[in-house]
C-alpha positions as a Markdown table, in Angstrom:
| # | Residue | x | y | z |
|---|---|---|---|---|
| 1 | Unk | 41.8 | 28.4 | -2.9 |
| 2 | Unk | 40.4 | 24.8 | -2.6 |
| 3 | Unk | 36.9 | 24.1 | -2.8 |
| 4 | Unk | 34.2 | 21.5 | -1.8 |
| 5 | Unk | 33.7 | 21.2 | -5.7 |
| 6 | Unk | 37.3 | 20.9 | -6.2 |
| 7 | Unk | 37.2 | 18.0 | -3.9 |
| 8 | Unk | 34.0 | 16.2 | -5.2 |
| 9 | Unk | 35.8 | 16.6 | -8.8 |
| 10 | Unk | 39.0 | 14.7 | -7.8 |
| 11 | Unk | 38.9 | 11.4 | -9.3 |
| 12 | Unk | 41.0 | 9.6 | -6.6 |
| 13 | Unk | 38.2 | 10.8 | -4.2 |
| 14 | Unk | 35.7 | 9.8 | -5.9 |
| 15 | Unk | 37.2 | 6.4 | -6.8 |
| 16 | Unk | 38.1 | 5.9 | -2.8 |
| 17 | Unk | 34.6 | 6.8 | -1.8 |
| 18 | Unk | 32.7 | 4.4 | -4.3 |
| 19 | Unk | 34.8 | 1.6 | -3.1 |
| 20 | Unk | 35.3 | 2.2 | 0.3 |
| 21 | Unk | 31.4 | 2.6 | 0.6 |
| 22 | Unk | 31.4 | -0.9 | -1.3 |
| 23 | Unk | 33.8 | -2.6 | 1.5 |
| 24 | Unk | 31.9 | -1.7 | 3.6 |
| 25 | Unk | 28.6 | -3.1 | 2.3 |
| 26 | Unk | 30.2 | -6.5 | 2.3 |
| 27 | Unk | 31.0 | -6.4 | 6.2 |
| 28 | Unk | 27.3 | -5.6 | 6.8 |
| 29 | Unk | 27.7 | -1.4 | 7.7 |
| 30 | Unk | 25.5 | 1.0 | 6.9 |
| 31 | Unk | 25.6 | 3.7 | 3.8 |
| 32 | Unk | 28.5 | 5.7 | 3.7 |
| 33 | Unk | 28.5 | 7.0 | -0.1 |
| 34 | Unk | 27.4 | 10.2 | -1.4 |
| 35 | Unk | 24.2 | 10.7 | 0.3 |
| 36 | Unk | 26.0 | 10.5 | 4.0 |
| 37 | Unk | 28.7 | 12.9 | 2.7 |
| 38 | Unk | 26.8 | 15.4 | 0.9 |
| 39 | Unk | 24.7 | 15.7 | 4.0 |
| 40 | Unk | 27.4 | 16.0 | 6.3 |
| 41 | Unk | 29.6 | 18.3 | 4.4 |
| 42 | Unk | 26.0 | 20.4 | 3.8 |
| 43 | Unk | 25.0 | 20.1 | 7.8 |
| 44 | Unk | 28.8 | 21.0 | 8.9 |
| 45 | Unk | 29.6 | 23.7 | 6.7 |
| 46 | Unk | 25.6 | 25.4 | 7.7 |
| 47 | Unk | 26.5 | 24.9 | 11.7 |
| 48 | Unk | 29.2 | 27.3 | 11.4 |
| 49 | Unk | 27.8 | 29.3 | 9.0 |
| 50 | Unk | 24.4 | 30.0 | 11.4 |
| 51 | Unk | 26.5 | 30.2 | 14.3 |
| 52 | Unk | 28.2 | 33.4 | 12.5 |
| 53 | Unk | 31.8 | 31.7 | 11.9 |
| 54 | Unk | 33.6 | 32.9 | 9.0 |
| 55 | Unk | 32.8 | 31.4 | 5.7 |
| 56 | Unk | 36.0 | 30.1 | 5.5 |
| 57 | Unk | 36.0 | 27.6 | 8.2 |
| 58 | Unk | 32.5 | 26.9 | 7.4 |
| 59 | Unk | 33.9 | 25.9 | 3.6 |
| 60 | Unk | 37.1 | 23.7 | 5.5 |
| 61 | Unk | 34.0 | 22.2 | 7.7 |
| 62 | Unk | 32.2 | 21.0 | 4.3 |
| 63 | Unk | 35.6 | 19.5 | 3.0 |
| 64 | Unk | 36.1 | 17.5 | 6.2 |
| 65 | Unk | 32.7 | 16.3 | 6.0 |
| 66 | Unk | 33.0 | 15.0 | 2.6 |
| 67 | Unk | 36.2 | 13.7 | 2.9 |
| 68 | Unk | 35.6 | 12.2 | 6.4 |
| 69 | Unk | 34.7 | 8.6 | 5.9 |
| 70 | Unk | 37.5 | 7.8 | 2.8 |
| 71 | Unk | 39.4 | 5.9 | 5.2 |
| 72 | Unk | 37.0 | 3.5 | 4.7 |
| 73 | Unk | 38.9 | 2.7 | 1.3 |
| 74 | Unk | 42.3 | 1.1 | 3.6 |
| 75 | Unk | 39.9 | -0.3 | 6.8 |
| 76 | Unk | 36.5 | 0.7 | 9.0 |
| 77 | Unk | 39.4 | 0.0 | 11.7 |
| 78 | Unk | 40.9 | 3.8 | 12.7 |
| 79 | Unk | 39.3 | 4.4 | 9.4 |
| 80 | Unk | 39.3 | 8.6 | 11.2 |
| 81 | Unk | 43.4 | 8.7 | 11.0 |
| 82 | Unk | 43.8 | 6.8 | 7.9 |
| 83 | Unk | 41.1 | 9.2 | 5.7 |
| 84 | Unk | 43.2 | 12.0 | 7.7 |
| 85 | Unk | 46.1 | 10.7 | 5.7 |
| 86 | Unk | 44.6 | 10.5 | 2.4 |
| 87 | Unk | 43.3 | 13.7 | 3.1 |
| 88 | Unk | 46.2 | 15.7 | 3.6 |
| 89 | Unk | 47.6 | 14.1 | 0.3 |
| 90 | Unk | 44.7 | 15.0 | -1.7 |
| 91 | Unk | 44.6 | 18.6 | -0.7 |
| 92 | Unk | 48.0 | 19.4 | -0.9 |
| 93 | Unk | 48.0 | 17.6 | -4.2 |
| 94 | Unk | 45.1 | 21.0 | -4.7 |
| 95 | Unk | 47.0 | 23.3 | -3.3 |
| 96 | Unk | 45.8 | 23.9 | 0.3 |
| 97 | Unk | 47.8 | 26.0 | 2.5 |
| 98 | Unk | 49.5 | 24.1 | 5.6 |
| 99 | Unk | 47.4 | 26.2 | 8.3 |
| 100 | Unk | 43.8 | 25.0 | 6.3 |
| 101 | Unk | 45.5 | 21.7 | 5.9 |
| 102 | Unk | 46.0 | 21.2 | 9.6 |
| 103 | Unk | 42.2 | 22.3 | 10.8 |
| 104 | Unk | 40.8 | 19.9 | 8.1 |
| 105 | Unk | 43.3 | 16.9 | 8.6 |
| 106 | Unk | 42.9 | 16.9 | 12.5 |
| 107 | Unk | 38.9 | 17.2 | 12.2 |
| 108 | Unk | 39.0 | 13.9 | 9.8 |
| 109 | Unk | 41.2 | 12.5 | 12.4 |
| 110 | Unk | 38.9 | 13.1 | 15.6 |
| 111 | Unk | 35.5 | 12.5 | 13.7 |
| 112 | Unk | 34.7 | 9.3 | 15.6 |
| 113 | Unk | 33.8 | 8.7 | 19.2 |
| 114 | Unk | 36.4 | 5.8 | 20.1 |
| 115 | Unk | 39.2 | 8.5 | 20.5 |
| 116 | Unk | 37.7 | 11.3 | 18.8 |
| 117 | Unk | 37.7 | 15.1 | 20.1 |
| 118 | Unk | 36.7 | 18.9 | 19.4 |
| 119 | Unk | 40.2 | 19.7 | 18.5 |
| 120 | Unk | 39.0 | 22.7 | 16.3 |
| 121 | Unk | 35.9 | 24.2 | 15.6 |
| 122 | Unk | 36.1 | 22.6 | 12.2 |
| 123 | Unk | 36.1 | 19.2 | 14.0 |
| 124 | Unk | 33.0 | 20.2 | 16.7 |
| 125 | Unk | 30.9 | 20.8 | 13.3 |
| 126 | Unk | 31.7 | 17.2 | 11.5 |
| 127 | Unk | 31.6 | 15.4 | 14.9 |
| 128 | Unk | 27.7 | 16.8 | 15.1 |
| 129 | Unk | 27.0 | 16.4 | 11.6 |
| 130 | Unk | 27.8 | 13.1 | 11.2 |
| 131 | Unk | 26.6 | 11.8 | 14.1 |
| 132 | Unk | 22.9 | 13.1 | 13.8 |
| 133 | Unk | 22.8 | 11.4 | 10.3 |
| 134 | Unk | 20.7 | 8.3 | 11.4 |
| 135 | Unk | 17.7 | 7.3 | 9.2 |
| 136 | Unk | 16.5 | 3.8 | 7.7 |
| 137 | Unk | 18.0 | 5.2 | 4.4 |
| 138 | Unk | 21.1 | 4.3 | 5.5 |
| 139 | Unk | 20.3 | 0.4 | 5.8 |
| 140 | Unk | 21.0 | -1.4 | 3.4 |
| 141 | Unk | 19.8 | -5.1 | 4.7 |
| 142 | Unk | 17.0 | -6.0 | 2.7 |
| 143 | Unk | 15.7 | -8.9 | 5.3 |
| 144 | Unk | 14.6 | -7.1 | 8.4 |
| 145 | Unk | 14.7 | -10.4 | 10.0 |
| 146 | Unk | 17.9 | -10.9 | 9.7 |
| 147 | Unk | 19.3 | -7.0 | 11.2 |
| 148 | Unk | 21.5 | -6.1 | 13.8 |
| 149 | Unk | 21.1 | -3.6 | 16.1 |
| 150 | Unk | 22.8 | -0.9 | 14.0 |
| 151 | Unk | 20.2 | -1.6 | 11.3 |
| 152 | Unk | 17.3 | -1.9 | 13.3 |
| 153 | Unk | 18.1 | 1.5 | 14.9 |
| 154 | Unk | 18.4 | 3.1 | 11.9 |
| 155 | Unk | 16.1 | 1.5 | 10.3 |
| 156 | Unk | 13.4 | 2.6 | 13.4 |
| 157 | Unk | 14.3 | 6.6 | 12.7 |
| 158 | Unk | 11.5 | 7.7 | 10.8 |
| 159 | Unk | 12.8 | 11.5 | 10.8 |
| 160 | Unk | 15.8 | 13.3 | 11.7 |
| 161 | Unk | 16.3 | 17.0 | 11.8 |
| 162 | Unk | 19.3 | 19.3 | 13.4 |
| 163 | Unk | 18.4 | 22.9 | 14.6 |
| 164 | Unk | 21.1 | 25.1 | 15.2 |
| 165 | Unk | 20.0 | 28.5 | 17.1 |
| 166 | Unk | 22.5 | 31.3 | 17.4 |
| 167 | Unk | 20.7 | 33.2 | 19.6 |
| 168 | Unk | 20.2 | 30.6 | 22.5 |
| 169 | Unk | 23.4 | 29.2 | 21.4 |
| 170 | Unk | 21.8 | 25.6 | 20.8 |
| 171 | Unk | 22.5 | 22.9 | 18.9 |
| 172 | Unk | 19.2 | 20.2 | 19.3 |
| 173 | Unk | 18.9 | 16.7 | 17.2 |
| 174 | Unk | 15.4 | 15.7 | 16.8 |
| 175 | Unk | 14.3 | 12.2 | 16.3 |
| 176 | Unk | 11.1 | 10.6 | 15.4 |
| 177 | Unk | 12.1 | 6.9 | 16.2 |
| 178 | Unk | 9.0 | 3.7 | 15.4 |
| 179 | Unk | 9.3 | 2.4 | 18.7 |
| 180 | Unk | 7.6 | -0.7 | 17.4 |
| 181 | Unk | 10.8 | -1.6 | 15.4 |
| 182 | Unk | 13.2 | -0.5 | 18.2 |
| 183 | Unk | 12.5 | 1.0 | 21.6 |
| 184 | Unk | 14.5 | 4.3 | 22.5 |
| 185 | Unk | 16.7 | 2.2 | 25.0 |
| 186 | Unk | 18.4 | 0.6 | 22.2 |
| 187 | Unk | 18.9 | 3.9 | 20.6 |
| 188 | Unk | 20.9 | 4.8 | 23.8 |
| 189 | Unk | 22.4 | 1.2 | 24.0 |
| 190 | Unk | 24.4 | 1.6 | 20.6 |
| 191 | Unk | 24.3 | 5.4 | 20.6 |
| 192 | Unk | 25.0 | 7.2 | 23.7 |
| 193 | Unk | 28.8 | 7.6 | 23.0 |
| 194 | Unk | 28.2 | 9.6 | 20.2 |
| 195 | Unk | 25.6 | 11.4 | 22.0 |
| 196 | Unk | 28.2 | 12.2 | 24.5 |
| 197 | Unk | 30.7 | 13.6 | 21.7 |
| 198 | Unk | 28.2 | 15.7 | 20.1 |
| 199 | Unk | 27.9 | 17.2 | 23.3 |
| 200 | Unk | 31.4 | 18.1 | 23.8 |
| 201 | Unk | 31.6 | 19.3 | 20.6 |
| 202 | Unk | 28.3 | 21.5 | 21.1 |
| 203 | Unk | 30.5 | 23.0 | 24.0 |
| 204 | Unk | 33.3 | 24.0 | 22.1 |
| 205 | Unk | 31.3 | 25.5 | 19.9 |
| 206 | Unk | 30.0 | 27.3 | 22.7 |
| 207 | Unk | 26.4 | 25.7 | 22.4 |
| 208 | Unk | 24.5 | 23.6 | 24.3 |
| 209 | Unk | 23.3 | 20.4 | 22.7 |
| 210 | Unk | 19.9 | 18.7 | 23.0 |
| 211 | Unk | 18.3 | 15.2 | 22.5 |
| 212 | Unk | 14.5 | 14.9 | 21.1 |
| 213 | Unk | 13.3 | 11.4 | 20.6 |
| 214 | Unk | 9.3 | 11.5 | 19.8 |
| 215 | Unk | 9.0 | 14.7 | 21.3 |
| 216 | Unk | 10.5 | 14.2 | 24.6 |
| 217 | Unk | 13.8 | 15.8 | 25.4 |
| 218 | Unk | 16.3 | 13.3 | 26.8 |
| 219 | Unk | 19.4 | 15.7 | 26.7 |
């Protein structure tokens, strides 16, 4: 049976994430090394855990979220489809069974909110985990006079925290956000799509999702 520390050990993963993490740097994204994807494996897998789904697809939902962003190795363009790809090579180079290899590849696949979707609840669990991962660790501009929006949006998010509550079947992203670096219309400028996705993957989870920027709920 195939495990997140099986996956973490592989040296072709690791390898793809160092460098694709690097590529990126040099087009001017944000972190997306081991810090965004031992949080988002960690955040996915502990969705479906407290929401009471089997520890088996919470496991597949901490695979997914560390192998999400290794398309970034080939191109940030449709970087989802191509990290599918790799994925479904690296795992069945592990020995994952077809049925798990499906649920994980097709999550990978619909992680981002250009064409992604809740396809399976493996998928609804990355999609919210990744997408409440916005802090100004992530930046990696040192020259705050020279950021884009992405950075300074990041860079304004002070504190970010997901609750999940199975008994109110909730799912609520809370954000403390210096609205003297950005104000919370540019968070919705750059981020309401993904807002929007989170939602729809709150639903299929059979949750609702909320929005709390500084205290006030906006979703």
């Amino acid at each position: 049976m195939v495990v997140l520390e099986d996956v973490k050990a592989d040296p072709l993963v690791d390898t793809f994430i160092r460098r694709g993490n690097e590529y990126l740097g040099v087009l001017g994204f944000t972190e997306h090394s081991y810090r965004h994807l031992n949080l988002v494996a960690s955040t996915a897998r502990n969705i479906l855990e407290r929401l009471g789904y089997p520890p088996r697809m919470a496991e597949l939902a901490g695979i997914a979220g560390y192998l999400h962003d290794i398309g970034n190795v080939i191109s940030r363009t449709d970087h989802g489809i191509s990290g599918a790809l790799i994925a479904l090579q690296v795992l069945s180079r592990l020995g994952m069974p077809p049925e798990e290899l499906a649920t994980v590849i097709a999550a990978i696949a619909n992680h981002e909110e250009q064409y992604g979707q809740p396809v399976n609840h493996v998928a609804a669990a990355l999609i919210v985990a990744d997408k409440s991962d916005v802090h100004r660790s992530r930046v990696r501009n040192p020259d705050p006079a020279t950021f884009d929006i992405h950075d300074r949006v990041n860079f304004a998010v002070e504190h970010c925290f997901l609750w999940v509550n199975e008994n109110r079947r909730s799912i609520t992203m809370e954000l403390t956000i210096d609205t003297k670096i950005c104000p919370v219309m540019e968070y919705f400028e750059i981020f309401l799509t993904r807002m929007m996705l989170c939602r729809r993957a709150a639903n299929f989870l059979k949750c609702h999702f909320e929005l709390v920027i500084n205290g006030a709920r906006l979703l």
